[in-house]
N, C-alpha and C positions, 0 to 999 in steps of 0.2 A: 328403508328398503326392507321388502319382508322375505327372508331366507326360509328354504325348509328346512321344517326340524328335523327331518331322519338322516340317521348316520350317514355321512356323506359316501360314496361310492369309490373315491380318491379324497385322498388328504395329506398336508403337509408338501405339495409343489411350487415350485417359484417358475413365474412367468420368466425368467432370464435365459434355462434353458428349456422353453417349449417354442415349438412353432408352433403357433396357434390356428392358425388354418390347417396345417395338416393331423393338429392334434383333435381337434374338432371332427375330422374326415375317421379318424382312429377312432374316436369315441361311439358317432355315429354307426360303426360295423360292429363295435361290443357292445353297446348298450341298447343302442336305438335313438330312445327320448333323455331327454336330460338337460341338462343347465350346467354352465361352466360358473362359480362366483371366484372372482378377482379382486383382493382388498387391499389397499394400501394406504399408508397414514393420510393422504388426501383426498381418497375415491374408494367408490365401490364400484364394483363392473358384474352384471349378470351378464349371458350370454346363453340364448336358449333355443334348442335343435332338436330335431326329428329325426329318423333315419335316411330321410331325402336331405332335408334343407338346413339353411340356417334361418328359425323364424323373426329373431329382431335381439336389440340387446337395449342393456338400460345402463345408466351410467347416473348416480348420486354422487353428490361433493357437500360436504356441510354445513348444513345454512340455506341450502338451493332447491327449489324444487325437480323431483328426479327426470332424466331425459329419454323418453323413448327411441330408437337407433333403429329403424329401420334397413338402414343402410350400413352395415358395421365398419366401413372407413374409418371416423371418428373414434371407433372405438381403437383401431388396430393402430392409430397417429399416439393415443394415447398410451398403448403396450411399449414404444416405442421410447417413453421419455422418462418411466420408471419401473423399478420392478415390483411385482403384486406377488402375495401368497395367494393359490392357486386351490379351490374344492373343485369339485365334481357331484353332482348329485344325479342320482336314475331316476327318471320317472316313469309312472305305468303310461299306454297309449290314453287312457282317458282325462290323465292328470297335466299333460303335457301345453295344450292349447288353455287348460285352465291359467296354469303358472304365467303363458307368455303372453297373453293378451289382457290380464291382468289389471284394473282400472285402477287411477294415481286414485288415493285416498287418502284422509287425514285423520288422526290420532287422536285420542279424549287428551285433555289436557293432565288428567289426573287419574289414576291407577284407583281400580274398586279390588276387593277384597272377597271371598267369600264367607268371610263373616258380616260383610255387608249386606250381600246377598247371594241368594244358593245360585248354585248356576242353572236350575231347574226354573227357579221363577226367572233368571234373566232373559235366559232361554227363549219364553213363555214372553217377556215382552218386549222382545226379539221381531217375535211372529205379530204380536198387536199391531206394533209399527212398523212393519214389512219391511225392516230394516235389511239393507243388501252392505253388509259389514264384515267384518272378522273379529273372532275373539281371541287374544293371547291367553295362554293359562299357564304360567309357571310355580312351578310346587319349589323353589329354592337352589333348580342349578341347573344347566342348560343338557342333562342329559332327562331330564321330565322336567320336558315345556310342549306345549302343546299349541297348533293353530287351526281354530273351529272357522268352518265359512259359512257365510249366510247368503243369500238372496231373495230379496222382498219376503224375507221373515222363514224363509224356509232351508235349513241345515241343508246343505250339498254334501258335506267332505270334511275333513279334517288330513293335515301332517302333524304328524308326532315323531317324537325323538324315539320310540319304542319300534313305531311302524315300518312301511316301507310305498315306495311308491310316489309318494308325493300329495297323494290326494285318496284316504281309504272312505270312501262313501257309506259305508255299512253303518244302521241305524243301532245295531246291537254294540260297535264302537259307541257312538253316544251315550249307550245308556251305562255303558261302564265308566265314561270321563263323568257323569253326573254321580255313581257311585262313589267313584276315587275321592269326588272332592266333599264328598258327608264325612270324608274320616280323617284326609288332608287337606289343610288350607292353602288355597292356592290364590295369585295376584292377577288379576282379570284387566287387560290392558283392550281399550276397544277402540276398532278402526272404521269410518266409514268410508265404501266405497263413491265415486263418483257414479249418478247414471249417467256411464258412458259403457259403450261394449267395446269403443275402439281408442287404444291409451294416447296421447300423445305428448308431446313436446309442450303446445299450447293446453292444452286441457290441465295437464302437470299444472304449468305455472299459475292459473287459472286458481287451481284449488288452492293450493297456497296462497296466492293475495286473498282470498276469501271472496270473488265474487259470485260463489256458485251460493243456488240456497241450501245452508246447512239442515243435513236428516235430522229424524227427530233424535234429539238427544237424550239417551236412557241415562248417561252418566244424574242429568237434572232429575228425573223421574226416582231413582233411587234414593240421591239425599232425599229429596222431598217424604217419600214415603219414611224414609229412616229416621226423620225429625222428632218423632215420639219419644223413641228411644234414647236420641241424643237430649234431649228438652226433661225426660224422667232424670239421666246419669246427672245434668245441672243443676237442675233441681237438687237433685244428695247432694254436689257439691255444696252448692251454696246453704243450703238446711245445716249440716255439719259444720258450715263457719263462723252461722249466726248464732244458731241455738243457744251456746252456749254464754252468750253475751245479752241478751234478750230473753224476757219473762213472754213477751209476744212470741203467740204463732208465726215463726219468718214467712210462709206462704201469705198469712194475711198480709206482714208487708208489704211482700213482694205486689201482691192485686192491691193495697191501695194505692202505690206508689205508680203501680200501672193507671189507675183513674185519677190519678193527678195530675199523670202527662199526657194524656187525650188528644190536648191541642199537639202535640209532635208527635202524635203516632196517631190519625185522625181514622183508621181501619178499626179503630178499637171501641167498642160501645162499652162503655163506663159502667153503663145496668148493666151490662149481660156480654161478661168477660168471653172469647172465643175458647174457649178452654177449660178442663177441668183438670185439679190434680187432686187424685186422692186414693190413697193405700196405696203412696208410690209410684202412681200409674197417670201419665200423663195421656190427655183423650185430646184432640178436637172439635170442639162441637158448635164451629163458628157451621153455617148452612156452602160458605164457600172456602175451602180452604188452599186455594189461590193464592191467598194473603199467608200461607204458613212459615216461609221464610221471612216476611216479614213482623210477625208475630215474634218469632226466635230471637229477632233482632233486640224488641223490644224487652223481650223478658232477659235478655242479656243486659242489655242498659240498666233494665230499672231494678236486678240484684245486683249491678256495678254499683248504682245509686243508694241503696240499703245496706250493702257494705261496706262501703265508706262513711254514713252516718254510725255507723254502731264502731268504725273503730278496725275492721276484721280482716282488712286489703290481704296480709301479709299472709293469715294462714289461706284466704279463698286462694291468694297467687301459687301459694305451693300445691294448691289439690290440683291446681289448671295445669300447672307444668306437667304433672303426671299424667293428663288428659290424655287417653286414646284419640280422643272426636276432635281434640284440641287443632292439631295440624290441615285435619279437613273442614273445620272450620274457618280458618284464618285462609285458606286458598282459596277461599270463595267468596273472602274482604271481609267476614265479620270481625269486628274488635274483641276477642273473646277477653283479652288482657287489659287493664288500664294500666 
């Protein structure tokens, strides 16, 4: 469930003593627009309003895909059988039908970095694949966190813990959240929206079993392009474990040991290795590089393969523990470890 980041407008209420329909009628004449969020150890409850109406609510539990409430009955059966801590959020008029019609979307599996990448280049290919997503950005604690929106690759809006409103559309915003994070590292969490304009119940559940087709996925785009860098820091590792055991160049190991195994890694031309490594700097220079996660693979196996002939498991196992790329590697099923 995606909460906004700005100071909430009310804080610290329990649903036990509010009447919620007339508290909503109360809200509506001080504030206008806004959202009620409702948390309790087994549910979340949004609840979102105009200065006329009540436009719909959403109810997540768990494990479940979340429920859109057109009708808040449901919801109010539910205020009824426990008690919730109780926010309050203001939104601006233009932020308001943003927040409440809101398409179910689903989450990358795995959190990028901005040492990964800038959020300028993700930005950037954001817009190639007209991605209609959101990005989380948190710099270390929930009063700067930030949520950037997209649709079909084009920035709308952002809420921010700093802000106000719910949704500040100003592109000079932008270009300051790109500044902030050249000098702070922040954790980049990314969401795709469904195309759908209208949320519901079914669509919900829908995404979550996965039969919808999945957007392009930048989380793969980025490892893929980061593979250089990650394939250069292996390379030191495994150079520093061998060296010193071996009068041979490790890398020449490494590449004959890669044309030995040809027959189980059949992508690979024995004359004419996909890849150069040299002054440290690992290149690509297979004509498709398609095959670069599988390449990875292979150059993993086959200094697993040349460190165990020379004897050197124990020191390679202690550089890997220390491994940055280590954890994002293993989430994506390579065997980084034997």
């Amino acid at each position: 469930m995606l909460i906004p980041k700005e100071k909430p407008y009310m804080d610290g209420l329990s649903s036990y003593y509010l009447d919620t329909l007339k508290f909503i009628e109360h809200l509506q004449g001080e504030i206008g627009n806004g959202c009620i969020y409702l948390k309790s150890s087994v549910r979340e409850i949004l609840i979102y309003f105009d200065e006329m109406d009540i436009i719909n609510g959403v109810i997540q539990e768990p494990g479940k895909p979340a429920e859109v409430a057109p009708n808040l009955q449901p919801i109010f059966e539910l205020l009824q059988q426990r008690n919730y801590l109780v926010k309050v959020f203001r939104f601006d008029p233009n932020a308001i039908f943003f927040w409440a019609q809101m398409p179910p979307y689903k989450r990358s599996k795995t959190d990028l970095t901005t040492d990964d990448i800038s959020l300028s280049d993700l930005i950037e290919r954001l817009h190639q694949d007209k991605a209609s997503c959101f990005v989380e950005m948190n710099f270390g604690s929930p009063d700067k966190s930030c949520l950037l929106f997209f649709h079909e690759g084009d920035y709308i809006g952002a809420s921010c813990a700093w802000g106000t409103g719910g949704l500040n559309t100003s592109r000079q915003e932008l270009t300051k959240f790109i500044e902030l994070t050249r000098s702070h590292r922040a954790v980049l969490t990314l969401g795709h929206f469904e195309n759908s304009s209208q949320p519901s119940v079914t669509t919900a559940a829908r995404a979550d079993a996965g039969d919808t087709p999945e957007p392009p996925d930048v989380e793969d785009q980025v490892f893929i392009s980061n593979l250089p860098t990650i394939l250069e820091e292996l390379f030191a590792l495994y150079i520093s474990a061998v060296k010193k055991k071996v009068r041979v160049d490790p890398v020449s190991l490494l590449e004959q040991r890669l044309v030995l195994r040809t027959d189980d890694f059949p992508f690979l031309d024995p004359f004419n290795l996909p890849f150069e490594y040299t002054d440290s700097v690992f290149t690509f220079t297979g004509s498709d590089n398609a095959f670069g996660e599988n390449i990875a693979r292979a150059v993993i196996e086959c200094a697993w393969d040349v460190v165990e002939e020379y004897n050197v498991q124990k020191k390679f196992r202690n550089s890997l523990a220390k491994w940055a790329y280590r954890p994002v590697l293993e989430e994506r099923g390579y065997a980084v470890v034997r």
